[in-house]
Each structure stands twice: as C-alpha cells, then as structure tokens.
BATOR-382241 format. One line per field, with one value per residue: y, x, z of N, C-alpha, C in turn; residue in one letter; residue number from 1. Coordinates in pm, whole numbers. Layout:
! residues N
n_c2	(Y,...)
n_c1	(X,...)
n_c3	(Z,...)
ca_c2	(Y,...)
ca_c1	(X,...)
ca_c3	(Z,...)
c_c2	(Y,...)
c_c1	(X,...)
c_c3	(Z,...)
residu	(A,...)
num	(NUM,...)
! end
This chain:
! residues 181
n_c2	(1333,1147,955,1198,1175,889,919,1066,980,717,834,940,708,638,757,709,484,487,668,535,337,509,567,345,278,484,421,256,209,237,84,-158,-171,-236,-486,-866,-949,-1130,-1410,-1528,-1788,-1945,-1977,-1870,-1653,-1514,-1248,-1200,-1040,-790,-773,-822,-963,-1211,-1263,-1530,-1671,-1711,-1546,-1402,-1157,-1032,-804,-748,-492,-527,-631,-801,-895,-1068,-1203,-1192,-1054,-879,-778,-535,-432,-158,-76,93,219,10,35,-92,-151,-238,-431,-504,-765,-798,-964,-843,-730,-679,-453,-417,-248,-131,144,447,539,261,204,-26,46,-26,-180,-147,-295,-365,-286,-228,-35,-17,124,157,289,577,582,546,455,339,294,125,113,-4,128,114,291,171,295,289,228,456,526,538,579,506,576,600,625,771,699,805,738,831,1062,1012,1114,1135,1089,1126,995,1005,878,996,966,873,902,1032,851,924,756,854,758,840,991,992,834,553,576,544,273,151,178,129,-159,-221,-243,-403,-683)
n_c1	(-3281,-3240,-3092,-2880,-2942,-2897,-2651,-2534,-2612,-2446,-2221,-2205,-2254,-1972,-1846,-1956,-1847,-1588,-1492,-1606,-1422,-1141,-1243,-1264,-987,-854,-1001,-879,-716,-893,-1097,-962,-1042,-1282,-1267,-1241,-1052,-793,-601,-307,-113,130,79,-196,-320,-522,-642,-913,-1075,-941,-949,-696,-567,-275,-102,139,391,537,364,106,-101,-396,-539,-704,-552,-318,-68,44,342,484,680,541,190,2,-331,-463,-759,-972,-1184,-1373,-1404,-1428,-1212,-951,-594,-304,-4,296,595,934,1182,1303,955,704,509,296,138,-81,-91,-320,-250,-206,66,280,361,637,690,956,1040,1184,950,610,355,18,-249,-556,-782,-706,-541,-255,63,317,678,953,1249,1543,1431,1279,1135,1000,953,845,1085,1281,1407,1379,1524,1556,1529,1279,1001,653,388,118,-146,-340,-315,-83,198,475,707,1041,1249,1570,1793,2004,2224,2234,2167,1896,1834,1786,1703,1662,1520,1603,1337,1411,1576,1447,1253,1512,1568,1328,1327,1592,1533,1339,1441,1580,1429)
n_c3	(-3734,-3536,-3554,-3476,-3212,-3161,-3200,-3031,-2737,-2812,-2762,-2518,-2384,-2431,-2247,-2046,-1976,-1984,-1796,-1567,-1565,-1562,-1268,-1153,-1118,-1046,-757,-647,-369,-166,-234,-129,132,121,61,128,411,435,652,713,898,1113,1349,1603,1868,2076,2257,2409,2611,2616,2341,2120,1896,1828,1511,1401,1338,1025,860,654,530,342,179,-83,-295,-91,95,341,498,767,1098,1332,1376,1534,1581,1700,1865,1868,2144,2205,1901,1767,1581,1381,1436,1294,1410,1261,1310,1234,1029,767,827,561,389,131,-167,-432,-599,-666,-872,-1041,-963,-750,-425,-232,104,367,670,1076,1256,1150,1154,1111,1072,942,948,943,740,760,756,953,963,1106,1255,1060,846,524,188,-86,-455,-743,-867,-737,-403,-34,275,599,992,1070,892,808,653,426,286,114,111,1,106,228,516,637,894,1079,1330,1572,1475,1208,872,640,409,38,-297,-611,-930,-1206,-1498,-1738,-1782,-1764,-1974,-2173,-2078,-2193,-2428,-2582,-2483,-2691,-2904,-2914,-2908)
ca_c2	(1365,1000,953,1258,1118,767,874,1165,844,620,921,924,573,597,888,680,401,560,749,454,260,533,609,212,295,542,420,116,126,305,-73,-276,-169,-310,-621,-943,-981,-1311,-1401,-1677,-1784,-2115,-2008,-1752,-1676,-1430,-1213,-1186,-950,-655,-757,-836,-1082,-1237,-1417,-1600,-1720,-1671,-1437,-1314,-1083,-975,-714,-614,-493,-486,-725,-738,-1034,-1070,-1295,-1139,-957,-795,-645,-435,-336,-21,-116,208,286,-79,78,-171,-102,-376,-405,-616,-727,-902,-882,-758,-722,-583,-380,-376,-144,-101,286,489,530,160,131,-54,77,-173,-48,-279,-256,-423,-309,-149,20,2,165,199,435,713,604,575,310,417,198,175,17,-8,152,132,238,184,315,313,276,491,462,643,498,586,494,585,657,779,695,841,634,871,1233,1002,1190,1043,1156,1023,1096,927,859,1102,996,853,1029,983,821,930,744,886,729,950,931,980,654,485,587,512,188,113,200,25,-306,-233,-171,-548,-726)
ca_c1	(-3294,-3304,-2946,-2801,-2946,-2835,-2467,-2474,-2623,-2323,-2089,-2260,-2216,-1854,-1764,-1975,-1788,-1424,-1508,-1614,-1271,-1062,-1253,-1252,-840,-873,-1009,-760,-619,-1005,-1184,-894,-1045,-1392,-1222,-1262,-940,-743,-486,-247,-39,170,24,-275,-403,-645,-680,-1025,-1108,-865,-936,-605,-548,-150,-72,263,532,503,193,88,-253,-418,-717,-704,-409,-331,-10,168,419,547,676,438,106,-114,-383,-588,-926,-1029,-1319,-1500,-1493,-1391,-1119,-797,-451,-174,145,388,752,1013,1325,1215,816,693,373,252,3,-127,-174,-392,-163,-179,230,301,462,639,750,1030,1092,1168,844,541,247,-122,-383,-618,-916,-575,-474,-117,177,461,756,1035,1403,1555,1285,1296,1018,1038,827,862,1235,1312,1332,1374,1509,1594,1495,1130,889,550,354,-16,-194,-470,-255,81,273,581,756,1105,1360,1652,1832,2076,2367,2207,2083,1742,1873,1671,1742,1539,1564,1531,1226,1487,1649,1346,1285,1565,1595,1215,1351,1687,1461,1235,1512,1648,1330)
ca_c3	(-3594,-3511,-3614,-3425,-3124,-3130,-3146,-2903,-2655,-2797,-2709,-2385,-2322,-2428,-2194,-1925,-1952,-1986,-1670,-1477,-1577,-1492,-1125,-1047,-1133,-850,-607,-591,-241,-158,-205,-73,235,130,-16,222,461,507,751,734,978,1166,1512,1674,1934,2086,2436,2361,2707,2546,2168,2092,1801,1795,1418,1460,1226,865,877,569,565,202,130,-200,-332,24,114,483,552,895,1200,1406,1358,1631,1532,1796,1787,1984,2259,2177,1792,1682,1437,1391,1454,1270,1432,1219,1346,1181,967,785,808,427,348,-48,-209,-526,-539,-772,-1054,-1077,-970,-653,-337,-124,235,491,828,1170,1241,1058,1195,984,1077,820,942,948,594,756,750,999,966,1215,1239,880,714,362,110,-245,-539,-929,-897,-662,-246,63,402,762,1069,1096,781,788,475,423,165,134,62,-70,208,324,603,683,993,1124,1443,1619,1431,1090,791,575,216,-104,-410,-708,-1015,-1326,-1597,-1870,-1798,-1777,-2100,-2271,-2119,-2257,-2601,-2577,-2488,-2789,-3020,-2926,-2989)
c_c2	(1241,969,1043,1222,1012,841,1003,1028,772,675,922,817,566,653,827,577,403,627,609,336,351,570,467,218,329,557,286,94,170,134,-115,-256,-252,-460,-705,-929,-1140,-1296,-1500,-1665,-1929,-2096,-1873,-1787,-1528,-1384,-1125,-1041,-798,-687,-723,-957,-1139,-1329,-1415,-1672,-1730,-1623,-1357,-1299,-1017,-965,-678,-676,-506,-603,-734,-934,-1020,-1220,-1278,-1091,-998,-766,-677,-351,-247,-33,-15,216,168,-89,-70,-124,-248,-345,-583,-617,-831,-888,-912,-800,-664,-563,-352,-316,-98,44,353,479,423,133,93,26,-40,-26,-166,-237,-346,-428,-174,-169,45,28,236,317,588,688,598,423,409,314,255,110,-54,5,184,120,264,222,362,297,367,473,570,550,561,501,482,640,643,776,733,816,709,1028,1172,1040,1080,1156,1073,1082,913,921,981,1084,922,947,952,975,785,884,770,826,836,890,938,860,550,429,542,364,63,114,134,-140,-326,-255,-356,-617,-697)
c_c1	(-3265,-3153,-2826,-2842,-2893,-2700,-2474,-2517,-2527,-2179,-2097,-2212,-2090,-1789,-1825,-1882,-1604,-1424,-1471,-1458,-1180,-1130,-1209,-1040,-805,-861,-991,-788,-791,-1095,-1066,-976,-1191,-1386,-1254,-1075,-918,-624,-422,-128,4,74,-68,-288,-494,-689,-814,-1128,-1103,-891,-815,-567,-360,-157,117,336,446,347,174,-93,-229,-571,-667,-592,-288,-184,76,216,520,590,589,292,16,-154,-530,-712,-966,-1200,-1391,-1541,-1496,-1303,-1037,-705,-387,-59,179,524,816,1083,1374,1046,813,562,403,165,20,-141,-254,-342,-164,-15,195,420,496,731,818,1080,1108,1035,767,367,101,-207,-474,-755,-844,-528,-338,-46,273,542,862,1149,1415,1486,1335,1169,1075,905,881,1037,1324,1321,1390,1403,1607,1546,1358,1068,726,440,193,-40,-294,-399,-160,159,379,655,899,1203,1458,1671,1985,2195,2411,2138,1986,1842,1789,1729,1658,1618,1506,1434,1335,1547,1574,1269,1341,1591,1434,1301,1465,1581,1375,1279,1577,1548,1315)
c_c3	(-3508,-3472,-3523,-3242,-3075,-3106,-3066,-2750,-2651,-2737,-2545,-2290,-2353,-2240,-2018,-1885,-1922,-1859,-1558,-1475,-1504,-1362,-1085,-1041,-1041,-771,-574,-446,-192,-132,-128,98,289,65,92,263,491,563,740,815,1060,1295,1523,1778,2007,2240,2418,2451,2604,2371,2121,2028,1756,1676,1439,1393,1085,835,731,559,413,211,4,-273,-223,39,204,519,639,986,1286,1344,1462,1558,1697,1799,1886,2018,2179,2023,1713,1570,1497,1355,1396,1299,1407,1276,1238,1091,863,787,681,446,218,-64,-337,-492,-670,-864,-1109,-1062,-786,-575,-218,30,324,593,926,1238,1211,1179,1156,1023,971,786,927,815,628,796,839,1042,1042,1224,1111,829,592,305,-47,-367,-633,-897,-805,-457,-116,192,488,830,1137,974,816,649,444,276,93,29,-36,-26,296,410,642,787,1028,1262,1445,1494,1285,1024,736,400,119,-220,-502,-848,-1158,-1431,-1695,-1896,-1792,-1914,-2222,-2239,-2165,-2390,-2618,-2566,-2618,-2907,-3054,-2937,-3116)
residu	(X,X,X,X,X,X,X,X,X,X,X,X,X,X,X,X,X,X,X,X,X,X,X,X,X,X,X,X,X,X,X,X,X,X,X,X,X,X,X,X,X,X,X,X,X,X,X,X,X,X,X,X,X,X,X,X,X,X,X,X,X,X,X,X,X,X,X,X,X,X,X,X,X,X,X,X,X,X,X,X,X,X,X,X,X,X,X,X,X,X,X,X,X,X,X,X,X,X,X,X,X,X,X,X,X,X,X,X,X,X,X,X,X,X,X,X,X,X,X,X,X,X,X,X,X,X,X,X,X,X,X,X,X,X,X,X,X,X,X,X,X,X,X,X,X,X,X,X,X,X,X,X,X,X,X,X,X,X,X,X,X,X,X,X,X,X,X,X,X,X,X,X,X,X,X,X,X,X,X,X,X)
num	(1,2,3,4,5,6,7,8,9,10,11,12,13,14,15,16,17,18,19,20,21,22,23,24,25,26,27,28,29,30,31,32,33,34,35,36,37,38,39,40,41,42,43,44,45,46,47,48,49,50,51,52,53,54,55,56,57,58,59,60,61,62,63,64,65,66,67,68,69,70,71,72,73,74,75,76,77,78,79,80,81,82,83,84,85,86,87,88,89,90,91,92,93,94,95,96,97,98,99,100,101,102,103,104,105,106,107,108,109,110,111,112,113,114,115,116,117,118,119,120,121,122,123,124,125,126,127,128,129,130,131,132,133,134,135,136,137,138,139,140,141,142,143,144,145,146,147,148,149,150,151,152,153,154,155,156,157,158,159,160,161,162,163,164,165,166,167,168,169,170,171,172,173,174,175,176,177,178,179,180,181)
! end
C-alpha cells in the first residue's frame, strides 16, 4: 500500500512539474510585461506636465524577451489610466518577441507603435514582419501579441507581400545538415 502510494505522488510530482515547465513556456511574452524595463539611449528628455518621455539616438528598450531598437522613442503615459503608448521611428525601427512557441518574431518599420495594455504592435512605412522563416510586408501591419493576429494593408498603388516558407524544406534541410555531420 505504501509502495503504490509513493509512486502515484512521484507521478504526481512528475505531471506537476512537466505542467509547470510547459505553462512558464506559455506565458513567455505574458511575464515580459512583469520583467523590469531598461532604456538606453545617447540623449532624453522629458515633458514631464503631459508625461511624455523622448529617448534619442541609438535607443534600445528590453523587458523580457521584449526588444525595440530605434532613433527615436516616445513613450506616453495616459494622465487617467497610466497605460503606456511606445512610438518608435527610424530606418528602420525593429520590435523582437519571444512568442509562446518559444520561436521569435521580429517586426521593421519606419515607425512602430507598442502599446502593451492592447497586446498590439502596429507598424507603418516599410513594414516588414518576419517569423520562423517566413514574412509578410506592406505598408501598415497590425500585430496582436495576445490572439497572434496580424493584419496587413498597403497603399493605393502597392500590394501586401507574403512569403511563406514551407515545413517540408525545413525538414529536409535539418536532415541534409545531419547527414553532413
């Protein structure tokens, strides 16, 4: 009796611990938000009335998995609910993100939009996002971090260009590399 207890407990504790690995997997981009933020930057400065924070040549900002490198960055804090708004410029500005699956999405634009209490990225002049191999670009992209929802549109007299790369070739060129080792 003794015996069938201990290991239904050790099964227990496997199935707790296998759980808790894949949720912290997860809820990746989910902490970056409770991660500490840092800002680096050549120049700030600060219109402290309106809560309006300017960083200023080579700006790079990291939460997390979290990674935005700009010439610019605003970020705006809303008087009433205290949310923040990031507006990056520059040519390009990039946004990185770890996403649940554990693969990174990178996103480039003239400029990029972050508001993070909306879960959304909306990038704007040469938007390009890329993920696993594949990418998507136009002239405005909406990216929801939260659903995975991209949204992309162009300009009157450009189109939206999807490159998908196939899993089969992915594949084979895993096994081609394995075959030369």
């Amino acid at each position: 009796m003794c015996k069938q207890f201990t290991k239904k407990l050790k099964n227990s504790l496997l199935v707790l611990v296998l759980s808790s690995l894949a949720s912290s997997t997860a809820l990746a981009k989910k902490l970056d938000l409770n991660q500490e933020l840092s800002i680096d930057a050549s120049k700030q400065s600060a219109d402290l009335k309106n809560k309006i924070f300017s960083y200023i040549d080579n700006v790079v900002i990291k939460q997390g998995t979290l990674i935005i490198k700009a010439d610019l960055v605003q970020v705006i804090t809303d008087v009433n609910t205290g949310e923040k708004t990031y507006i990056a410029k520059g040519k390009p500005a990039t946004f990185e993100q770890t996403l649940d699956d554990g693969k990174p999405i990178n996103l480039q634009a003239n400029e990029i939009r972050y508001e993070p209490s909306l879960n959304t990225v909306v990038i704007s002049g040469n938007a390009l996002l890329r993920q696993d191999g594949s990418e998507v670009s136009g002239s405005k992209i909406t990216y929801n971090a939260e659903t995975e929802y991209v949204n992309a549109e162009s300009n009157e007299n450009d189109k939206v260009k999807t490159v998908i790369q196939p899993k089969a070739k992915e594949k084979t060129n895993k096994a081609t590399a394995e075959e030369i080792q």
